[in-house]
BALOBA-1460 file (C-alpha; in Angstrom, 3 decimals):
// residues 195
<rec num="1" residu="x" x="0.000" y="0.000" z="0.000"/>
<rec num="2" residu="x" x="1.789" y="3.009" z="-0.907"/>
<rec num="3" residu="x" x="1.215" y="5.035" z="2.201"/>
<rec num="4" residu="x" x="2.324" y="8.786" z="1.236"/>
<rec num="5" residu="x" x="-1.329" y="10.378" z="1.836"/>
<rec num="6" residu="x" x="-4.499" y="10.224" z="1.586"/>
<rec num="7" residu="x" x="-6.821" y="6.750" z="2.502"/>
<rec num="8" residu="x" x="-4.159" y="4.029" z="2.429"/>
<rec num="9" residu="x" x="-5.210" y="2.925" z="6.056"/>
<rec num="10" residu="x" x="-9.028" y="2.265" z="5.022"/>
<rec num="11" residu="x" x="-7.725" y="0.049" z="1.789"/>
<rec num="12" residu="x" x="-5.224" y="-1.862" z="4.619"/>
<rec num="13" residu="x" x="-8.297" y="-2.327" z="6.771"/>
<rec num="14" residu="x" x="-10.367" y="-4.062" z="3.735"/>
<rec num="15" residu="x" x="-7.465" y="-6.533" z="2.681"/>
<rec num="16" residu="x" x="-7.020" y="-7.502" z="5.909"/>
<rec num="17" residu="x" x="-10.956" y="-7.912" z="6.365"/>
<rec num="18" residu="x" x="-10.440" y="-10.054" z="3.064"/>
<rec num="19" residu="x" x="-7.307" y="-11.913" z="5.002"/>
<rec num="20" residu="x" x="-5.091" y="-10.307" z="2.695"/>
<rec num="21" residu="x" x="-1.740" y="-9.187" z="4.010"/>
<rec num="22" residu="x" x="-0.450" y="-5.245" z="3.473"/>
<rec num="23" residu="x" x="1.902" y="-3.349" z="4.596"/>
<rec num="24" residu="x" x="2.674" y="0.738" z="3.784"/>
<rec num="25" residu="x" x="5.069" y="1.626" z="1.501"/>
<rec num="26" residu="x" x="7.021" y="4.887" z="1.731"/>
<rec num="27" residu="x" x="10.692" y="4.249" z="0.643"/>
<rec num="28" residu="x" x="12.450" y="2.718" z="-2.576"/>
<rec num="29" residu="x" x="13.048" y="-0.835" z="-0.436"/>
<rec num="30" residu="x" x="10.225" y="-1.061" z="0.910"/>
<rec num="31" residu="x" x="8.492" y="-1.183" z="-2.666"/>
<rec num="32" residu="x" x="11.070" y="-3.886" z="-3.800"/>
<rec num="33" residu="x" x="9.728" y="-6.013" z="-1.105"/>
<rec num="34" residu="x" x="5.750" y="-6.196" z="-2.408"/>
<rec num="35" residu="x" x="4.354" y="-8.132" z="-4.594"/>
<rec num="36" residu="x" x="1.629" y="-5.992" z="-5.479"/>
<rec num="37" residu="x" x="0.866" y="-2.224" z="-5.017"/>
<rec num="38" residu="x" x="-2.247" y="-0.163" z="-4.121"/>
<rec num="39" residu="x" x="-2.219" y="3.644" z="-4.582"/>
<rec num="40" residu="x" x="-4.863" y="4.971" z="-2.832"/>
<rec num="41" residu="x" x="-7.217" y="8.098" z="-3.263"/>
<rec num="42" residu="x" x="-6.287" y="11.201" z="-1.811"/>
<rec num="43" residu="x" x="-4.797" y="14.496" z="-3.563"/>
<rec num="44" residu="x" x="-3.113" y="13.526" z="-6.485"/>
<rec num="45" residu="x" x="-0.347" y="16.577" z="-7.214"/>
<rec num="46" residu="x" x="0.114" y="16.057" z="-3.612"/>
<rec num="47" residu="x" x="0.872" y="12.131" z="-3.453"/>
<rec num="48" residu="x" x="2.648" y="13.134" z="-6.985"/>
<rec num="49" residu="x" x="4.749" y="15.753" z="-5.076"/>
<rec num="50" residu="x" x="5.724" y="12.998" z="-2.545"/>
<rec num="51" residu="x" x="6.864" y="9.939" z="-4.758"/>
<rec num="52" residu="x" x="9.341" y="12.589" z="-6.443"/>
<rec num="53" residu="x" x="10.054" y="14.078" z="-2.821"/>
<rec num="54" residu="x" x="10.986" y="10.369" z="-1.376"/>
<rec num="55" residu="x" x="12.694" y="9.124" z="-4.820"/>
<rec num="56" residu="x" x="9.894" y="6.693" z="-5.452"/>
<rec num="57" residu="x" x="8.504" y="8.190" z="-8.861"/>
<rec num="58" residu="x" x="11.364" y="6.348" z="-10.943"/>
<rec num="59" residu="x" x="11.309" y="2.867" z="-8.984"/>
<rec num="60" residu="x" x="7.607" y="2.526" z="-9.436"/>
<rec num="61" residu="x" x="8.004" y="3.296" z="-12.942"/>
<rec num="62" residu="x" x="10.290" y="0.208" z="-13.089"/>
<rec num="63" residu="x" x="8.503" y="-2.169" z="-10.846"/>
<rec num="64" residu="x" x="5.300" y="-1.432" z="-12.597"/>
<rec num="65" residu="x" x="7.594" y="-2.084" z="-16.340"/>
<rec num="66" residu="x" x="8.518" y="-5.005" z="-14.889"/>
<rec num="67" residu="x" x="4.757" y="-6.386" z="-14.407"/>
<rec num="68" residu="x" x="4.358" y="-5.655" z="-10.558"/>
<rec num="69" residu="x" x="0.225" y="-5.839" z="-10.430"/>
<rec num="70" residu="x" x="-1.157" y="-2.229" z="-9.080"/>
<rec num="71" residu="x" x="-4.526" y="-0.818" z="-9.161"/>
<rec num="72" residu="x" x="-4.647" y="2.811" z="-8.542"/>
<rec num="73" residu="x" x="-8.646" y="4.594" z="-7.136"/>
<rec num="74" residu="x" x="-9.116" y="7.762" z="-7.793"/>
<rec num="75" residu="x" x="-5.747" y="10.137" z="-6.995"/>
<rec num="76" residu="x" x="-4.093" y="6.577" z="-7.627"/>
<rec num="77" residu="x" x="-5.990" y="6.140" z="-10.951"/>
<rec num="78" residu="x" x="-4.546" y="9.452" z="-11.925"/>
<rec num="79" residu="x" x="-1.312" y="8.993" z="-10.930"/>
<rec num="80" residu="x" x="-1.271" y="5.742" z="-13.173"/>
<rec num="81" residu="x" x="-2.245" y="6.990" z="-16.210"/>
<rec num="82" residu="x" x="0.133" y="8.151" z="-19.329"/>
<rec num="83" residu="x" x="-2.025" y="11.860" z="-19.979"/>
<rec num="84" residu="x" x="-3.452" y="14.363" z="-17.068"/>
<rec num="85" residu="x" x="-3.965" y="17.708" z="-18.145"/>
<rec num="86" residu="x" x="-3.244" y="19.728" z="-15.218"/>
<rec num="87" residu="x" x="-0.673" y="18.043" z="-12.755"/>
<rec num="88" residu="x" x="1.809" y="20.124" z="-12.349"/>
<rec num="89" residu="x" x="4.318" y="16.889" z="-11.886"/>
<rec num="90" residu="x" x="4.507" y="13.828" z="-13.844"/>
<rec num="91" residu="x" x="2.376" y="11.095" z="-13.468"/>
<rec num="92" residu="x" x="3.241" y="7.521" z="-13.520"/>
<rec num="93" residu="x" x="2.261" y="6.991" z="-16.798"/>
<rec num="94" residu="x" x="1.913" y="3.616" z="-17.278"/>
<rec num="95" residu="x" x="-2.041" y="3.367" z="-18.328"/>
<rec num="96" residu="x" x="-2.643" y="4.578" z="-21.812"/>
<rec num="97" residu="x" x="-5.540" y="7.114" z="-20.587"/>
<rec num="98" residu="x" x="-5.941" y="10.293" z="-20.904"/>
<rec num="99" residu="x" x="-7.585" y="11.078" z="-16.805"/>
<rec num="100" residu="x" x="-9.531" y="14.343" z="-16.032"/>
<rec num="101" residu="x" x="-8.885" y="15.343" z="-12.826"/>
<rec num="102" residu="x" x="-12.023" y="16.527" z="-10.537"/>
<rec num="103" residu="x" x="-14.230" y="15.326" z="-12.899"/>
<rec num="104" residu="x" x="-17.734" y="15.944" z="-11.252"/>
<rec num="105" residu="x" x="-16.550" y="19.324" z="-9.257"/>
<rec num="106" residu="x" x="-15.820" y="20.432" z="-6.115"/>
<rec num="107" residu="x" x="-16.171" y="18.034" z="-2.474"/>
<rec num="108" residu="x" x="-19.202" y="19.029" z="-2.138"/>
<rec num="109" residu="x" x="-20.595" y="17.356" z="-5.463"/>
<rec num="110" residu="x" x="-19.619" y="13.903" z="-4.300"/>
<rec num="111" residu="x" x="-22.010" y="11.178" z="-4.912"/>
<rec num="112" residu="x" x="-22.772" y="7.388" z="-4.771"/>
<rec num="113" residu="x" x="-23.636" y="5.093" z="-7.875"/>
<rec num="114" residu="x" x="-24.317" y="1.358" z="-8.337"/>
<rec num="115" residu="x" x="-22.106" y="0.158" z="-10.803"/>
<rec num="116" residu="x" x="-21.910" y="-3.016" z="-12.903"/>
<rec num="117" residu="x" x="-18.234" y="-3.598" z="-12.861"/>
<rec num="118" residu="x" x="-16.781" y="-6.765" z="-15.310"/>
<rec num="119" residu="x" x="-15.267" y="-9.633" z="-13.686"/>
<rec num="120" residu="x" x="-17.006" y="-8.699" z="-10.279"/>
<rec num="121" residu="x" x="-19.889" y="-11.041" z="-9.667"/>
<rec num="122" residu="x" x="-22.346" y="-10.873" z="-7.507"/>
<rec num="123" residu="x" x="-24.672" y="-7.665" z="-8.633"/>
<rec num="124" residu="x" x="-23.836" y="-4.059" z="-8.649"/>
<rec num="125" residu="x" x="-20.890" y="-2.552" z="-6.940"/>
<rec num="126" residu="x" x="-21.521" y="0.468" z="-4.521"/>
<rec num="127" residu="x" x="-19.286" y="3.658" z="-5.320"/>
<rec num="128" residu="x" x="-18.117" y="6.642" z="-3.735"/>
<rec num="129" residu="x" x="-16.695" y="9.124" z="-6.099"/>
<rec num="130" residu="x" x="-15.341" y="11.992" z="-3.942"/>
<rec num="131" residu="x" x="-13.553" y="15.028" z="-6.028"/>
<rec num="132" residu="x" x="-13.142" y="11.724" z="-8.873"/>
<rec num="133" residu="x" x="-11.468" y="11.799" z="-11.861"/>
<rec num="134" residu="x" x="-13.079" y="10.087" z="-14.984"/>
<rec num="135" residu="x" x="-11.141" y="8.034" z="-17.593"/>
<rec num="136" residu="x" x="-10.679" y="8.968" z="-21.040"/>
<rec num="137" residu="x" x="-9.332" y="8.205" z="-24.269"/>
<rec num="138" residu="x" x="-8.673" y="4.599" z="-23.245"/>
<rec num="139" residu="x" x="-5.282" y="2.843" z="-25.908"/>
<rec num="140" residu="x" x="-5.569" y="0.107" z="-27.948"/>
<rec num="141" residu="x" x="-4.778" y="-2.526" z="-24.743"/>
<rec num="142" residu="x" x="-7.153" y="-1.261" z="-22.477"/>
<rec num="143" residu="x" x="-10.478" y="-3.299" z="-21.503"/>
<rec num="144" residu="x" x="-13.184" y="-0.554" z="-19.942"/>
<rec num="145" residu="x" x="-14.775" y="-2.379" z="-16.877"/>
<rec num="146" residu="x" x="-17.583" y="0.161" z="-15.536"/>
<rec num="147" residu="x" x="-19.007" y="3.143" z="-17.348"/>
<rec num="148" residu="x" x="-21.827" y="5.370" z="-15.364"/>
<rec num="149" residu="x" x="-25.279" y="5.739" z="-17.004"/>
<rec num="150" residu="x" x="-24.181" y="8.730" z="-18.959"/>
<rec num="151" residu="x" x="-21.153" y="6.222" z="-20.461"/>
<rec num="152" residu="x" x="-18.072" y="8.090" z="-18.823"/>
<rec num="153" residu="x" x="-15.802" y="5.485" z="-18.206"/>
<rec num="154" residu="x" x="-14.956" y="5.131" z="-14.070"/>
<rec num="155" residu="x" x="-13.092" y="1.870" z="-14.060"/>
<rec num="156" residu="x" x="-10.465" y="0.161" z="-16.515"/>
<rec num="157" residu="x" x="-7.755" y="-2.630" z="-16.757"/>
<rec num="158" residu="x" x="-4.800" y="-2.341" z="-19.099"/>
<rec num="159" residu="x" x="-2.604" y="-6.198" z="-18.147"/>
<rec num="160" residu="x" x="-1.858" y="-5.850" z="-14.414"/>
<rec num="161" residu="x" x="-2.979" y="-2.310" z="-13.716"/>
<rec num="162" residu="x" x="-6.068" y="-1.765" z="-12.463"/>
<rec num="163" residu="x" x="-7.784" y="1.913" z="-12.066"/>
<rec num="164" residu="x" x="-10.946" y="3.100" z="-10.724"/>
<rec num="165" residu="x" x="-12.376" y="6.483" z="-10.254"/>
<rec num="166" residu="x" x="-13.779" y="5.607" z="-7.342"/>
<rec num="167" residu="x" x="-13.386" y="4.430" z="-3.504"/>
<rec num="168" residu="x" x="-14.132" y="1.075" z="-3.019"/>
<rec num="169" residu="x" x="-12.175" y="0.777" z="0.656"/>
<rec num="170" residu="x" x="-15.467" y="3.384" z="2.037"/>
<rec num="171" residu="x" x="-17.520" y="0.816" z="1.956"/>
<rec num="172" residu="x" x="-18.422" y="-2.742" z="3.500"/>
<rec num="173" residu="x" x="-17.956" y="-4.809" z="-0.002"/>
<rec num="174" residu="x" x="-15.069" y="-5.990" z="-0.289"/>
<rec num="175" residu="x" x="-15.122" y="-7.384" z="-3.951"/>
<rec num="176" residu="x" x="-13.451" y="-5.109" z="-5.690"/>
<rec num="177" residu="x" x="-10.415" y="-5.832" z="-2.955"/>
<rec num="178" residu="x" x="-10.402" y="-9.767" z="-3.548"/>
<rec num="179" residu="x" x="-10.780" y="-9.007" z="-7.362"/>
<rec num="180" residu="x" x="-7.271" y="-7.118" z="-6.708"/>
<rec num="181" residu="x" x="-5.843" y="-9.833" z="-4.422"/>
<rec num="182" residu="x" x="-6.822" y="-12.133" z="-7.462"/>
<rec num="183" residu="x" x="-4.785" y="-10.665" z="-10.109"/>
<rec num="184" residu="x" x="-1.916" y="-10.360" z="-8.045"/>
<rec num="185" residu="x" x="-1.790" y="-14.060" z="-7.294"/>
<rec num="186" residu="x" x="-2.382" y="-14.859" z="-10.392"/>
<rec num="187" residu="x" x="0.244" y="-12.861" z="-11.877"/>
<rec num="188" residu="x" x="2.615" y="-14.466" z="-9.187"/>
<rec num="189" residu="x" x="1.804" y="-17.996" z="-10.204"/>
<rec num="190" residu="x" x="2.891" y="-17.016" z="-13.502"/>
<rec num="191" residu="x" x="5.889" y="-15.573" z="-12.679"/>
<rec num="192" residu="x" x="6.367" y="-18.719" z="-10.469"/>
<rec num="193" residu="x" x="5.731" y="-21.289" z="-13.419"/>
<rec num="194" residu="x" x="8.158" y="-19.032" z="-15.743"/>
<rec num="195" residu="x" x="11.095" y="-19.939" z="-13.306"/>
């Protein structure tokens, strides 16, 4: 859990609800040690500020080369993707997406949706977008899993990086969590039958 700002300590809560194992990340050896990486919601040019601040923007970049599994909600989503108009740092840029930042306005126009989200079974997903980014522009390699009624796209998957616009770690379902714990394993059992 990359633990720079913002809500990494609710996402830690819901693995561990899940019996997932997490720990926070905030240095360059402490990311070499996980096999997976959440980066949670929060402010993004802040969080973006930090990973250059605590020389993690350049390791990520490699882990996440390298195929370490991450899924980025909301600031996180942002930080993953390849185009934000209006950070004043770099992102991460390792989703071909183009992400607008504060998509729906200010705090105060936060709001809750029921989303149909591929791969998660089990009926709609309940989510909090808070200050939320939306996902544009998606490349050639990445699958859209949830749109919102009006068709802005809110969650996608390009290989091993998973974004979503929203906050799935504010509330009690923990689906979208094990769905993250999933693709991890998985892409550790394939890195374990490579060897």
């Amino acid at each position: 859990m990359l633990a720079l700002q913002g809500d990494f300590r609710e996402h830690i809560a819901a693995l561990h609800a899940i019996g997932a194992t997490a720990c926070e990340v905030r240095t360059a050896a402490q990311l070499a040690d996980v096999d997976a990486l959440i980066l949670p919601g929060g402010e993004s040019t802040t969080i973006a500020r930090l990973l250059i601040a605590f020389e993690l923007l350049e390791p990520l970049r490699a882990r996440l080369a390298a195929g370490l599994p991450a899924w980025g909600t909301c600031a996180g989503a942002i930080l993953l993707a390849r185009r934000v108009p209006g950070l004043d740092r770099p992102p991460i840029g390792v989703l071909d997406v183009t992400v607008d930042r504060n998509a729906f306005g200010r705090q105060l126009d936060s709001f809750e949706a029921e989303l149909d989200v591929a791969g998660i079974a089990g009926g709609p997903v309940r989510a909090v977008f808070i200050r939320a980014p939306v996902i544009r522009e998606p490349g050639p390699g990445v699958e859209v899993l949830a749109r919102l009624a009006d068709g802005r796209i809110v969650a996608c998957r390009q290989g091993r990086v998973l974004a979503t616009a929203f906050h799935p770690e504010l509330t009690d379902d923990r689906r979208m969590h094990a769905a993250f714990v999933a693709l991890a394993d998985a892409a550790l059992a394939a890195e374990g039958s490579a060897a």
